[in-house]
C-alpha angles and dihedrals in degrees: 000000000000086000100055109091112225101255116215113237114271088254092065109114113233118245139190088220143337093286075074098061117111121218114234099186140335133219121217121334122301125246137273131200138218085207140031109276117233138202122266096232085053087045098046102057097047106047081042090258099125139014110256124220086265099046095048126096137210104298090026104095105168090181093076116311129092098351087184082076101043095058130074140177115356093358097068102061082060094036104105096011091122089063105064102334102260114101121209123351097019101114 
């Protein structure tokens, strides 16, 4: 079954990218900043979070690979706590 690709239902329109997709609601109102949001893999490297593309080594993929290794600090007792919960350390 990890081979099977979740299929949308047949009455998904089809898109060209996300920009296609159609809302179908919307629950509560949606934020506003005082600031321009940024990305978490902008975030991560500079407060010391996470490991950038120059700062990883052979093994340390932060795109993607072993993301272990591609936290550090602070960052590594959250990295992995959507699988599962535990945060580092937990298997």
């Amino acid at each position: 079954m990890q081979l099977v690709p979740n299929l949308p239902r047949a009455d998904v329109p089809d898109g060209a990218s996300e920009h296609d997709n159609v809302v179908l609601r919307q629950v509560g109102a949606l934020p506003e900043f005082d600031f321009e949001p940024r990305a978490h893999w902008d975030l991560g490297p500079e407060l010391g979070l996470m490991l950038s593309d120059m700062q990883a080594g052979p093994g340390q993929a932060p795109d993607g690979g072993a993301t272990a290794a591609g936290t550090r600090g602070e960052g590594e007792s959250v990295d992995g706590a959507g699988i599962g919960g535990g945060g580092a350390g937990a298997c």
